[in-house]
C-alpha positions in Angstrom: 243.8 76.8 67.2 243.5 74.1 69.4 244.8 70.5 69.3 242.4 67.8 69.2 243.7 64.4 68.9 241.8 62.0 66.7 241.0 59.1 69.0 240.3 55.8 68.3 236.5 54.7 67.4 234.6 54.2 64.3 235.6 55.2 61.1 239.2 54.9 59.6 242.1 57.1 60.3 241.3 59.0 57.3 237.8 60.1 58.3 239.2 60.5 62.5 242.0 62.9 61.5 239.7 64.7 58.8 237.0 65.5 61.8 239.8 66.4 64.2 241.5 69.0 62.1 238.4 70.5 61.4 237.6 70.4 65.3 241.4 71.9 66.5 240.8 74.7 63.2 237.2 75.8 64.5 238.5 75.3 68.4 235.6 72.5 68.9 235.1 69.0 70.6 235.2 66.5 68.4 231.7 65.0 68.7 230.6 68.7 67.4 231.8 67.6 63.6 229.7 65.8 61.7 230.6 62.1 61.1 230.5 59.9 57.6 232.3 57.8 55.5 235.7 59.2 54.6 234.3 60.0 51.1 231.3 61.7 52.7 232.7 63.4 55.3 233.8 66.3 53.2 230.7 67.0 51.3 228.9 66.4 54.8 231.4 68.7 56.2 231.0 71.2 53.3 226.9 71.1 54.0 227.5 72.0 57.6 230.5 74.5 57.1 228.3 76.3 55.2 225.8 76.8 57.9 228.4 78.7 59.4 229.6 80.9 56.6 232.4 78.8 56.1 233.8 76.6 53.2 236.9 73.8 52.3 238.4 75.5 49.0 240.0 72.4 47.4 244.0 73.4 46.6 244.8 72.8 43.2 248.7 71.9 43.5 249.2 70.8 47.0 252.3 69.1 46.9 253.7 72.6 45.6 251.5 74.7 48.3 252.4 77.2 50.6 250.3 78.8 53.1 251.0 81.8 56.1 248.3 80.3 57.9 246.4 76.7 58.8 245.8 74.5 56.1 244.8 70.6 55.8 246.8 68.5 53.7 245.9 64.8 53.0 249.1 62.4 53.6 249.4 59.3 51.7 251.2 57.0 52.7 253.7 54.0 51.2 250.9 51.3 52.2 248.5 53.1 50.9 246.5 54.4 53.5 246.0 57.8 54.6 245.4 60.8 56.8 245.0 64.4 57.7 247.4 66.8 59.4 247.6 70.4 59.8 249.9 72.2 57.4 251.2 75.7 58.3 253.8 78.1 56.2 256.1 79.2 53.4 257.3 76.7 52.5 255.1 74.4 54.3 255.3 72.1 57.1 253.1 69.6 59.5 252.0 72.0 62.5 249.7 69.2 64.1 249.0 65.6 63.4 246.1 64.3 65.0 246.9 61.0 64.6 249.8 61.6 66.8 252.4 59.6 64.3 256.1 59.6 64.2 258.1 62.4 61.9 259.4 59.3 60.4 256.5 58.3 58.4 255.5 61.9 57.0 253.6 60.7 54.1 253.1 62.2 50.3 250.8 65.4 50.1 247.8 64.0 48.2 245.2 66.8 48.3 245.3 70.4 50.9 241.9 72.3 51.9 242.2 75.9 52.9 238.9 76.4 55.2 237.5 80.1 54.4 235.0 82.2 54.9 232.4 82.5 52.0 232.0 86.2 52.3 234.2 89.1 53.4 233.9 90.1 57.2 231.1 92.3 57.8 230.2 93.5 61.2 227.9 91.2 64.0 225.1 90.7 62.2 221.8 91.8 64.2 218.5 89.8 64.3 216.4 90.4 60.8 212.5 90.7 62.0 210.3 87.9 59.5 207.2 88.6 58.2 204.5 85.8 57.5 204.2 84.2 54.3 202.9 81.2 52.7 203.5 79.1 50.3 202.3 79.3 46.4 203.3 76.5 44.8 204.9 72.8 45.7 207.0 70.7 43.6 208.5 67.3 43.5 211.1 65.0 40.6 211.1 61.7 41.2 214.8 61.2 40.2 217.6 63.7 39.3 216.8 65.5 36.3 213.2 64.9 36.2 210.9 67.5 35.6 209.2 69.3 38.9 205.9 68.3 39.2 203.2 70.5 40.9 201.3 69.3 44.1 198.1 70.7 46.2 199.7 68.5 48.9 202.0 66.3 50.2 203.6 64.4 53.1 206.9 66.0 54.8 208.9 63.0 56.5 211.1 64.0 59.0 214.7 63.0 58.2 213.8 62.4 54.6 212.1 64.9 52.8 208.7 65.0 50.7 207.5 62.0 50.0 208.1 61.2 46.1 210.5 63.7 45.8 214.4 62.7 45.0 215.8 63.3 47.9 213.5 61.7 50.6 214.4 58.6 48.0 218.0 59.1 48.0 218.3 59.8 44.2 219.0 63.5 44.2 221.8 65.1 42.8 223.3 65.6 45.4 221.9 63.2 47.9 224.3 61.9 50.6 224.0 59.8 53.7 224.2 62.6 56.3 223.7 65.2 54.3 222.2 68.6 55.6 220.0 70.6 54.3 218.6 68.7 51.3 215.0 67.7 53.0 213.4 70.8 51.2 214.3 73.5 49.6 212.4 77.0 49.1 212.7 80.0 46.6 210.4 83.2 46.8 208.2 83.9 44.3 209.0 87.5 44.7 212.3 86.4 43.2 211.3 84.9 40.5 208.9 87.8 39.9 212.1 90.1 39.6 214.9 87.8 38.0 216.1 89.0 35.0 217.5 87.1 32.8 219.9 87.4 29.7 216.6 85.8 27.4 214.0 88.1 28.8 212.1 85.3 29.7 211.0 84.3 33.8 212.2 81.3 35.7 208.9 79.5 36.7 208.5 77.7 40.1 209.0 74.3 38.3 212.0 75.6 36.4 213.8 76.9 39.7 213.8 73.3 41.1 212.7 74.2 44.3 210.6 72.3 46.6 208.6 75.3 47.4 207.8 79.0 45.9 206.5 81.3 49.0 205.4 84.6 49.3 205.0 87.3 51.4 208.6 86.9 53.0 212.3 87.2 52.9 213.8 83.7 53.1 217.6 84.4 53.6 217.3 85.3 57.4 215.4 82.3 58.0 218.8 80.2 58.3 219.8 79.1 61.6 216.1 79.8 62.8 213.1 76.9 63.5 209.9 78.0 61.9 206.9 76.4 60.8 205.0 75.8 57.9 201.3 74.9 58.1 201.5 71.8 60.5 205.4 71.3 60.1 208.2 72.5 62.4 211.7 73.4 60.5 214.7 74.7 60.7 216.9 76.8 58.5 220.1 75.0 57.6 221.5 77.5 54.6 221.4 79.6 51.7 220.4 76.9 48.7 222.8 78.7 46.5 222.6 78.2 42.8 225.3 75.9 40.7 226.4 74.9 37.0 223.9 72.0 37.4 220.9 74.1 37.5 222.3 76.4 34.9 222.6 72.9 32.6 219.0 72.2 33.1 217.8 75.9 32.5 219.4 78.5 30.9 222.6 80.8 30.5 222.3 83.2 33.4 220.0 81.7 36.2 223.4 81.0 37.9 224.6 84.9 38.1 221.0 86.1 39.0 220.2 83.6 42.0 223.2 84.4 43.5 222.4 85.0 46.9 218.6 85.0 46.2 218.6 81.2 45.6 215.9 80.8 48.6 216.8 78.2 51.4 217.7 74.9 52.6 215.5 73.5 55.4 215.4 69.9 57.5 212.1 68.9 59.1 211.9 68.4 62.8 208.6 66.8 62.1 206.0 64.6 59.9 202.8 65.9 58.7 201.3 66.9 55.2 202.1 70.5 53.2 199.5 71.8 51.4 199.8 74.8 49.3 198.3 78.0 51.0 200.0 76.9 54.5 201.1 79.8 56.7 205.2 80.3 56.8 205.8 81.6 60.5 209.3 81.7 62.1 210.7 82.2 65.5 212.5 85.6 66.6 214.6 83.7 68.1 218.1 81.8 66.6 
C-alpha cells in the first residue's frame, strides 16, 4: 500500500478521500480512479473495479468490524459531513487518512468496504486466441423494463449507446453518469442454445436483455481487448454478469445458469450503424 493524499480540487471531501483510498489500496496515482459525484463514485468505481477482477463488498456492521488487513471505513462526522480513511486490524484502527485530519476529530464509522477479488487466485492468465463471429440478432427497450425490441439496424453513438435504447437515453436500470460498460451489451447465441433451465424452456435473445446475440465466438476473453463490429470499433469493458433484476423479469433460474456466461459489456470508441449479419473481429492484442 501506498499513501496518496486526497488533494484539494473538485468534488467534496467525501468523493477526494473515497478516490484516494482506492488509489493508496491499488498503489495508483490518483487521476487513474475514476471521478463522480460522491453517490456515483462507488457504483462508478464498482463498474471499473470490475474490469479488473476486483470488487467493494459492502460491510454489514461496520462500527463492530474488524479486519487483519486494509479496509475503508466511511467517518461521519458531528457536523455532518464526511470522509474516507483506511481502516486496518483486530480490533480496528485508522492506518491512513487521506484527508490528512487531526486524531482529534476521528469521526463515527458509518459504512466500511473490504475491496476483494471476485474470483480465487488462478495463475497469469495467457492470451485466449478469438475466432470471428457475427452478430444474429439486435435489440433495444426504450425505458427499464420495456420489452426488447428486434432491429435489422441501428445507430451506435459513441459515449451513449444505441440509439433508442435505455441507456444511450439515460433511463436504464442501471444507468449512471460515468458509468462503464453499459453502452452495449452482448450474449452468445451458443449460450442460449445450451442454457438449461429449471422450466425446460430456452431464454430467447429478447428475453436475455442483451443488446446483441452473436455467434460463432467466445465473448468472455474479449474483455480488456478493442474489436470491431461491422463498421464500429469497441472495447471490452467486463463480464455482463447476471443479477436478481433479470431473474425478476424472466424466470427462476436464469441467474444460476448465466453465471459466468452472461456475454459482455462493451463501450464504443466510435459512431456508425450496426446491422445484423456484421462481422465480430477482435484484436490479439490487450
Amino acid at each position: 500500500m501506498i499513501e496518496v493524499k486526497a488533494t484539494t480540487g473538485p468534488g467534496t471531501l467525501a468523493e477526494r478521500s473515497l478516490a484516494a483510498c482506492l488509489a493508496s489500496l491499488l498503489e495508483l496515482e490518483l487521476d487513474a480512479i475514476p471521478t463522480a459525484g460522491e453517490a456515483a463514485l462507488l457504483v462508478v468505481a464498482r463498474q471499473w473495479l470490475a474490469e479488473r477482477g476486483l470488487g467493494l463488498v459492502a460491510v454489514a456492521e461496520p462500527q463492530e468490524f474488524a479486519w487483519a488487513g486494509p479496509w475503508i471505513a466511511q467517518l461521519i462526522h458531528e457536523d455532518g459531513t464526511d470522509r474516507y480513511v483506511i481502516m486496518f486490524g483486530i480490533p480496528s484502527g485508522v492506518i491512513f487518512d487521506p484527508a490528512g485530519l487531526s486524531r482529534d476529530a476521528p469521526g463515527r464509522v458509518q459504512a466500511g468496504y473490504v475491496l476483494a477479488a471476485l474470483e480465487p487466485p488462478h495463475p497469469a492468465p495467457t492470451l485466449v486466441p478469438v475466432a470471428a463471429g457475427r452478430v444474429e440478432a439486435i435489440f433495444i427497450a426504450p425505458q427499464a423494463g420495456a420489452p426488447m425490441c428486434p432491429l435489422e439496424e441501428v445507430r451506435a453513438i459513441a459515449g451513449r449507446g444505441l440509439e433508442g435504447d435505455r441507456y444511450a437515453l439515460g433511463q436504464g436500470t442501471f444507468s449512471i453518469a460515468g458509468g462503464r460498460g453499459n453502452e452495449l451489451t452482448l450474449i452468445a447465441g451458443e449460450v442460449l442454445d445450451a442454457l438449461a433451465l429449471p422450466d425446460g424452456r430456452p431464454l430467447s435473445g429478447a428475453e436475455a436483455r442483451r443488446n446483441l446475440v452473436t455467434r460463432g465466438l467466445d465473448l468472455n476473453p474479449l474483455v480488456g481487448r478493442r474489436f470491431r463490429i461491422g463498421e464500429l470499433e469497441l472495447i471490452g469493458r467486463r463480464r455482463c454478469e447476471p443479477c436478481a433484476h433479470l431473474q425478476r423479469l424472466t424466470r427462476p433460474g436464469v441467474l444460476r445458469a448465466l453465471v459466468h456466461r452472461g456475454g459482455l459489456r462493451a463501450d464504443l470508441l466510435n459512431t456508425g450503424t450496426l446491422r445484423v449479419g456484421d462481422a465480430i473481429t477482435a484484436s490479439e492484442q490487450f
